[in-house]
MDTraj code that builds the backbone (N, CA, C; nanometers):
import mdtraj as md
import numpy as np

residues = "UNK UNK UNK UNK UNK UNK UNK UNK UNK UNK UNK UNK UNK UNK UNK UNK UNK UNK UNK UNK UNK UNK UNK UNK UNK UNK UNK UNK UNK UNK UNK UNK UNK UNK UNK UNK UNK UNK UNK UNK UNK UNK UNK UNK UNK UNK UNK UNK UNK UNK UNK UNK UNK UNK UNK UNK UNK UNK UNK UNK UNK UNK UNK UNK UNK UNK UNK UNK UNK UNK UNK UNK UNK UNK UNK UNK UNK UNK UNK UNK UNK UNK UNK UNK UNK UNK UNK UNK UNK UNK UNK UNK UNK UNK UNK UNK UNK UNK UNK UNK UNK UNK UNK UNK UNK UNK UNK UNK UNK UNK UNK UNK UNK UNK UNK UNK UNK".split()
xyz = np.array([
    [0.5083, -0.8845, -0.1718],
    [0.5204, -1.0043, -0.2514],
    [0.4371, -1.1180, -0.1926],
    [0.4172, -1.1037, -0.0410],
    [0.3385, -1.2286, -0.0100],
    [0.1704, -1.1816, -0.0755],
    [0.1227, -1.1095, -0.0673],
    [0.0253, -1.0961, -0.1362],
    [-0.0054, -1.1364, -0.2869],
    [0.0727, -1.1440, -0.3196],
    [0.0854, -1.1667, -0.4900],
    [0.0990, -1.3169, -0.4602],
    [0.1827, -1.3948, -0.3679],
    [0.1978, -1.5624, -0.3769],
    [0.0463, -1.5766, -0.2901],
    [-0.0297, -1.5347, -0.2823],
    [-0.1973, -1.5462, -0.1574],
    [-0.2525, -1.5310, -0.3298],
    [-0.2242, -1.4584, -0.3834],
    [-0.3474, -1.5055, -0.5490],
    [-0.3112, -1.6048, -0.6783],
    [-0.1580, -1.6533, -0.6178],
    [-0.1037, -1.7232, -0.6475],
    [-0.0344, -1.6906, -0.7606],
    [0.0518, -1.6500, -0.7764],
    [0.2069, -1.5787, -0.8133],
    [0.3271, -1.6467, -0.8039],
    [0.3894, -1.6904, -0.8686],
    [0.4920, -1.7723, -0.8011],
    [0.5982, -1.7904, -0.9705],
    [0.7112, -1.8534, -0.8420],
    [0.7998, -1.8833, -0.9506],
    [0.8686, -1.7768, -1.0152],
    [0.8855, -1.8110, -1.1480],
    [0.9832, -1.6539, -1.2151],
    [0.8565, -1.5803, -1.2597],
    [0.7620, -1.5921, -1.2442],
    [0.6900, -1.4097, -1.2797],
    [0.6970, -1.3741, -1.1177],
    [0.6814, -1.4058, -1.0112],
    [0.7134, -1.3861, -0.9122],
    [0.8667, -1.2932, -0.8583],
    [0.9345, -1.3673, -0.9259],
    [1.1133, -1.3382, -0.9266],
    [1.0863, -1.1999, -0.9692],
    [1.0182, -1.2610, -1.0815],
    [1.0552, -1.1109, -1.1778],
    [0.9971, -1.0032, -1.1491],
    [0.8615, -0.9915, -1.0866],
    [0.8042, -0.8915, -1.0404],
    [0.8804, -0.8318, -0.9037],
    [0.9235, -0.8968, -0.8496],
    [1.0266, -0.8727, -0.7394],
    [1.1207, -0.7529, -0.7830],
    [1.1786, -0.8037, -0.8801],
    [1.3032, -0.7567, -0.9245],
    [1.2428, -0.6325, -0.9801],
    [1.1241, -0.6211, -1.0602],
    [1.0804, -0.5043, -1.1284],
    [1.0188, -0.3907, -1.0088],
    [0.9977, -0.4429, -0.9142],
    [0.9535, -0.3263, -0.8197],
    [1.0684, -0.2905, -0.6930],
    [1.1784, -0.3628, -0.6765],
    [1.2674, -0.3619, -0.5809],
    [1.4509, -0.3651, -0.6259],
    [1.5042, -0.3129, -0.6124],
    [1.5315, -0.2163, -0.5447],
    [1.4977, -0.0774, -0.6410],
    [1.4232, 0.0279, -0.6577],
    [1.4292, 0.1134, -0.7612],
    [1.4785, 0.2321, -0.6672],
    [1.5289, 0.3228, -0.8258],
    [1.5896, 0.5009, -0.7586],
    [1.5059, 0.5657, -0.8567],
    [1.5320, 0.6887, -0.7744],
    [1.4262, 0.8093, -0.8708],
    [1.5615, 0.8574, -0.8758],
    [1.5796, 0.9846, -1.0138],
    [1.6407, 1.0660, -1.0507],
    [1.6192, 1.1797, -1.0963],
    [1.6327, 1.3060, -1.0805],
    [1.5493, 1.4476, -1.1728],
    [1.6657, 1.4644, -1.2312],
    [1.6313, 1.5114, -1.3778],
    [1.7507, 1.5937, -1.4618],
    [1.6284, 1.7158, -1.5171],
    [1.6650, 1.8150, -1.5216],
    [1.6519, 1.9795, -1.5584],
    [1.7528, 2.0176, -1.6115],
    [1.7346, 2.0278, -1.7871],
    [1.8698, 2.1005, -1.8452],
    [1.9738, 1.9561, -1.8334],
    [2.0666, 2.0074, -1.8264],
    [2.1658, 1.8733, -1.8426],
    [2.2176, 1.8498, -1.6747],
    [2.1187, 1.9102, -1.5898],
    [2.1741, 1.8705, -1.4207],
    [2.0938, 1.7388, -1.3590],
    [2.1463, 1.6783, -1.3367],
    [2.0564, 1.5158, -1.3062],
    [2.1092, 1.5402, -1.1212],
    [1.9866, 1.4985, -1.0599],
    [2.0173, 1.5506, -0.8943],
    [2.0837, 1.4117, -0.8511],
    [2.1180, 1.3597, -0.7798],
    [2.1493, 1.2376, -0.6780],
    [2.0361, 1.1508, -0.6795],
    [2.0857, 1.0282, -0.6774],
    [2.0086, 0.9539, -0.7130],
    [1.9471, 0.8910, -0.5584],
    [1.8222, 0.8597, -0.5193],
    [1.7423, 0.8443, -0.4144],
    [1.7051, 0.6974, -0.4531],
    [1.6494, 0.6313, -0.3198],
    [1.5479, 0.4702, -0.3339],
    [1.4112, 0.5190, -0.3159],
    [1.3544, 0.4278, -0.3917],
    [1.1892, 0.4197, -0.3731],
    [1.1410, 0.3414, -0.2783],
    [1.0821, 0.3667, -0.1780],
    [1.0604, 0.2579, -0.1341],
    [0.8967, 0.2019, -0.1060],
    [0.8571, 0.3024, -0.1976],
    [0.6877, 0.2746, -0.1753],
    [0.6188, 0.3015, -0.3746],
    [0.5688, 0.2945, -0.3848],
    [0.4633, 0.3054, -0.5102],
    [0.4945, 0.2402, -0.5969],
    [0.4160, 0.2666, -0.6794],
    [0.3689, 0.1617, -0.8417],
    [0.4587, 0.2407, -0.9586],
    [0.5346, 0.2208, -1.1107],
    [0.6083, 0.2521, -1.1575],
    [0.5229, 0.3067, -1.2167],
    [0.5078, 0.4579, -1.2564],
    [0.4517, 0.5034, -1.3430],
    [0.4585, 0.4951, -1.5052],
    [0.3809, 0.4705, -1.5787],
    [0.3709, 0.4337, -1.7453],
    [0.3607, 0.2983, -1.7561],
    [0.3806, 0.2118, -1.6490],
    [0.4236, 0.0191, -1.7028],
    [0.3263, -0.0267, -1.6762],
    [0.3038, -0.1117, -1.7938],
    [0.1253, -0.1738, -1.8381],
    [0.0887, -0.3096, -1.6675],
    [0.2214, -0.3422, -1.5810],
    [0.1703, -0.3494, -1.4569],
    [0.1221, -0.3105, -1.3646],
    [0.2050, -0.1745, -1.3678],
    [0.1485, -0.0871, -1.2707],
    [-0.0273, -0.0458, -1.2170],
    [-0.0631, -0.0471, -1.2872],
    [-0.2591, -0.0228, -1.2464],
    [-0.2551, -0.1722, -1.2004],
    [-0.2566, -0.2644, -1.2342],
    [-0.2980, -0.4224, -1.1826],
    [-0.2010, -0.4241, -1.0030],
    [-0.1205, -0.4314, -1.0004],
    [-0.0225, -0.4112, -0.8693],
    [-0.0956, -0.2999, -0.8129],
    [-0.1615, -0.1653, -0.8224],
    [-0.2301, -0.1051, -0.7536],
    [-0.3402, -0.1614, -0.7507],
    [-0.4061, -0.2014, -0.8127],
    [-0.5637, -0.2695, -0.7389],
    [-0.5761, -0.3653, -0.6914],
    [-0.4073, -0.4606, -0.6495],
    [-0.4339, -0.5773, -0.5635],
    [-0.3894, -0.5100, -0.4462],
    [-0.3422, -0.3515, -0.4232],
    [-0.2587, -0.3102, -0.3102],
    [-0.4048, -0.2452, -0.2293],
    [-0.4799, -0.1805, -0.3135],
    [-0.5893, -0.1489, -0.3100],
    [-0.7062, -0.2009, -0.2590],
    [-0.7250, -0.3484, -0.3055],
    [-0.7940, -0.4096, -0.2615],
    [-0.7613, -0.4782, -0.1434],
    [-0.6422, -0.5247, -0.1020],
    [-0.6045, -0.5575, 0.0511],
    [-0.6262, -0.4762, 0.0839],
    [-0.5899, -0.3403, 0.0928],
    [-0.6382, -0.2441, 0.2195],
    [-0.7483, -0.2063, 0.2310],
    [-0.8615, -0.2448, 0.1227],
    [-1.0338, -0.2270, 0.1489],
    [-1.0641, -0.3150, 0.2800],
    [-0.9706, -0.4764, 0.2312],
    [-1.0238, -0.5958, 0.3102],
    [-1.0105, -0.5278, 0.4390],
    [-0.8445, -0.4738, 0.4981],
    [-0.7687, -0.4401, 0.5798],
    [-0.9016, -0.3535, 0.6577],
    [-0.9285, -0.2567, 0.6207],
    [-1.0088, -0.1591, 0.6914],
    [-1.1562, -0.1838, 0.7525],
    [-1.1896, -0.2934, 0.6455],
    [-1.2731, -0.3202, 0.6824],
    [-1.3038, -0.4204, 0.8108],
    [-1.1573, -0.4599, 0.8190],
    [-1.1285, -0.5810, 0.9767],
    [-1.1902, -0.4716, 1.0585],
    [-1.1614, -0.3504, 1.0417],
    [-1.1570, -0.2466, 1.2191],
    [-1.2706, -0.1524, 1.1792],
    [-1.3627, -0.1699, 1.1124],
    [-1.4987, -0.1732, 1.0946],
    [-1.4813, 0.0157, 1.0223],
    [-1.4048, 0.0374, 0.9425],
    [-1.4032, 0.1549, 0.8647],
    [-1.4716, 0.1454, 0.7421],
    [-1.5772, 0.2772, 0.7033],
    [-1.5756, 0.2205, 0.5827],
    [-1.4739, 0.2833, 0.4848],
    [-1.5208, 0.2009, 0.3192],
    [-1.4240, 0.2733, 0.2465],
    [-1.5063, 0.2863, 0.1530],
    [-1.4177, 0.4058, 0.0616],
    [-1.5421, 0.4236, -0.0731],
    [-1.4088, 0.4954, -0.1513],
    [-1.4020, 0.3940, -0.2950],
    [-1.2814, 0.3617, -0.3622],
    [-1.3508, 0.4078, -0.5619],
    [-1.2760, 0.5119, -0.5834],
    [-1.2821, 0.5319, -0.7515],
    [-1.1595, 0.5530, -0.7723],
    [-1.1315, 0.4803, -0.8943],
    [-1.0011, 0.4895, -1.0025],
    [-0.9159, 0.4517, -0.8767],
    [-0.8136, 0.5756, -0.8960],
    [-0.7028, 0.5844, -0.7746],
    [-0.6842, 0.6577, -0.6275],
    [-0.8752, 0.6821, -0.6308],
    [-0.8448, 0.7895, -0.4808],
    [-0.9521, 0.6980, -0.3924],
    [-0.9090, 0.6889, -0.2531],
    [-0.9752, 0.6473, -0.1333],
    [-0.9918, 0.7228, -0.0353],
    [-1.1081, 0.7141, -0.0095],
    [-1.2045, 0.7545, 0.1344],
    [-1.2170, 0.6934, 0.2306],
    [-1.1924, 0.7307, 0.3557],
    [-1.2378, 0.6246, 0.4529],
    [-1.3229, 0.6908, 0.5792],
    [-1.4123, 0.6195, 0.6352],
    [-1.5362, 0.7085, 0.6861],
    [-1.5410, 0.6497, 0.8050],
    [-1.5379, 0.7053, 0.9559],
    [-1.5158, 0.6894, 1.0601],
    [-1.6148, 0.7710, 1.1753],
    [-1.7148, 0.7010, 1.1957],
    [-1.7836, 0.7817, 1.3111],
    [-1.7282, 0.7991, 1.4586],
    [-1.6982, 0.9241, 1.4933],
    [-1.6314, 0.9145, 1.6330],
    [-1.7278, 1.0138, 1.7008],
    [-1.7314, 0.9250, 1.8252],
    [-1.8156, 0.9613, 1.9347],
    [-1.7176, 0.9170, 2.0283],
    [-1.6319, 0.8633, 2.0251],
    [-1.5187, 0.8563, 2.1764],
    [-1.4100, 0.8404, 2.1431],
    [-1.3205, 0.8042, 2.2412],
    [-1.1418, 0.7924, 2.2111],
    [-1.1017, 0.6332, 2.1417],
    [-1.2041, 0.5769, 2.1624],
    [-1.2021, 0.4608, 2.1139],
    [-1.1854, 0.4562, 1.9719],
    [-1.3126, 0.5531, 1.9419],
    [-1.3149, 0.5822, 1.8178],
    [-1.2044, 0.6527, 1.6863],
    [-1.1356, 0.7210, 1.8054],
    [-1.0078, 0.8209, 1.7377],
    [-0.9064, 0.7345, 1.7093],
    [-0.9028, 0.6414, 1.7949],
    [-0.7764, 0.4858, 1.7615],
    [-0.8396, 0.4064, 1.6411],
    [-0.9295, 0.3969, 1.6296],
    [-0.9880, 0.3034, 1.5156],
    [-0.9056, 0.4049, 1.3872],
    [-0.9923, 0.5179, 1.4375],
    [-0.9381, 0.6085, 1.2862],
    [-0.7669, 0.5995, 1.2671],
    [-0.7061, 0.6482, 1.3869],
    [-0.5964, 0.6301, 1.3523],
    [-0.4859, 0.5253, 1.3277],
    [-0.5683, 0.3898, 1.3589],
    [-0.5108, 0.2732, 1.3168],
    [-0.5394, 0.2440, 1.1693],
    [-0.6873, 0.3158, 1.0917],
    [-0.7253, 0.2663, 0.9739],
    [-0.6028, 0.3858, 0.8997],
    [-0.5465, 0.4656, 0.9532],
    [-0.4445, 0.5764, 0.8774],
    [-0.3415, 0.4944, 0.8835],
    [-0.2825, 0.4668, 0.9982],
    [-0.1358, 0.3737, 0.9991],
    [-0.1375, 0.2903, 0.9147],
    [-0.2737, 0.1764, 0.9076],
    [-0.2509, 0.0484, 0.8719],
    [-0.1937, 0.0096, 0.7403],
    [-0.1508, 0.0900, 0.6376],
    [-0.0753, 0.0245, 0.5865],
    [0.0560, 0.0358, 0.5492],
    [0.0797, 0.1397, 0.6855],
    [0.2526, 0.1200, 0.7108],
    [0.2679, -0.0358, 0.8148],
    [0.1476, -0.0202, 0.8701],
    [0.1542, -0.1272, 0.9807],
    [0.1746, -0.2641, 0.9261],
    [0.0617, -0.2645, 0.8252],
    [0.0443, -0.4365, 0.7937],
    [0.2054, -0.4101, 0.6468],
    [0.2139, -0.3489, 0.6211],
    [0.3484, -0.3710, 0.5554],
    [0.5002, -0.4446, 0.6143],
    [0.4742, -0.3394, 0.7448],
    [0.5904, -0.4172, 0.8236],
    [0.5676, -0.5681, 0.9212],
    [0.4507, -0.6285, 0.8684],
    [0.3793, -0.7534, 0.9498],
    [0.3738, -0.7075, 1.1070],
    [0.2938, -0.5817, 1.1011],
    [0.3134, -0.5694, 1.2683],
    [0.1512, -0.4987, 1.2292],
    [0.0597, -0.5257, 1.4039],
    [-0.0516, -0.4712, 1.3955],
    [-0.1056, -0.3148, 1.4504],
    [-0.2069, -0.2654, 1.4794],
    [-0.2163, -0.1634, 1.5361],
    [-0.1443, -0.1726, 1.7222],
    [-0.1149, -0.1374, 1.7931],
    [-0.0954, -0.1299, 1.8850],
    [-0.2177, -0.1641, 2.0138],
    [-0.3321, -0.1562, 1.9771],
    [-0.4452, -0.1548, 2.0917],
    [-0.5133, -0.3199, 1.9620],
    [-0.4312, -0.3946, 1.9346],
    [-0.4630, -0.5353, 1.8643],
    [-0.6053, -0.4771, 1.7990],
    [-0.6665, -0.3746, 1.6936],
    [-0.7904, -0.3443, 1.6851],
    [-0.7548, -0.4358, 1.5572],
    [-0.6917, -0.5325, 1.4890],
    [-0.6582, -0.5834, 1.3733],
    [-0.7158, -0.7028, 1.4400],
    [-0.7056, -0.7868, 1.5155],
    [-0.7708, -0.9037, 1.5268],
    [-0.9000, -0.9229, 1.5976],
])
top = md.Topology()
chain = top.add_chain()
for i, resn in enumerate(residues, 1):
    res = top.add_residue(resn, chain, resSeq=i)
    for name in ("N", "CA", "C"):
        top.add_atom(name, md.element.get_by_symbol(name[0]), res)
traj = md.Trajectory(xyz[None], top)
């Protein structure tokens, strides 16, 4: 949500987008058996005319994101690439911070070896 108030979002479409992506459950029914109901706690709602717009602002922070720790990226529709030359161990942390990072920057915490600032 702070990303959405950074393009400036606010107020009750703010509220409301809140509310439309948080708290959600998934459910399967097969036949008339519906399983236990689970939380979501990650992705975009599939079919809702928001959903593609909320992925390409999630999308586009993590281009910016990767590009802090000098990865590249190369982005169509809904699939991403990210391209990492390794020649040392240095290099294997970059990669594996550009994999973490957006469990990382979700929880406002950075890579561990600070390769974010």
């Amino acid at each position: 949500m702070l990303t959405l108030s950074r393009y400036g979002i606010r107020g009750s479409v703010l509220s409301w987008l809140k509310n439309f992506f948080t708290p959600r459950t998934h459910e399967t029914k097969i036949d008339n058996i519906l399983s236990d109901s689970v939380d979501l706690v990650s992705g975009v709602v599939q079919g809702s005319g928001i959903g593609p717009l909320m992925f390409l602002v999630y999308i586009n922070e993590l281009m910016e994101l990767l590009d802090k720790i000098s990865v590249k990226v190369k982005a169509f529709a809904d699939d991403v690439k990210i391209y990492v030359r390794i020649v040392n161990d240095i290099d294997c942390d970059v990669l594996q911070c550009a994999l973490d990072s957006p469990i990382h920057y979700n929880n406002g915490q950075t890579c561990g070896n600070s390769l974010y600032q």
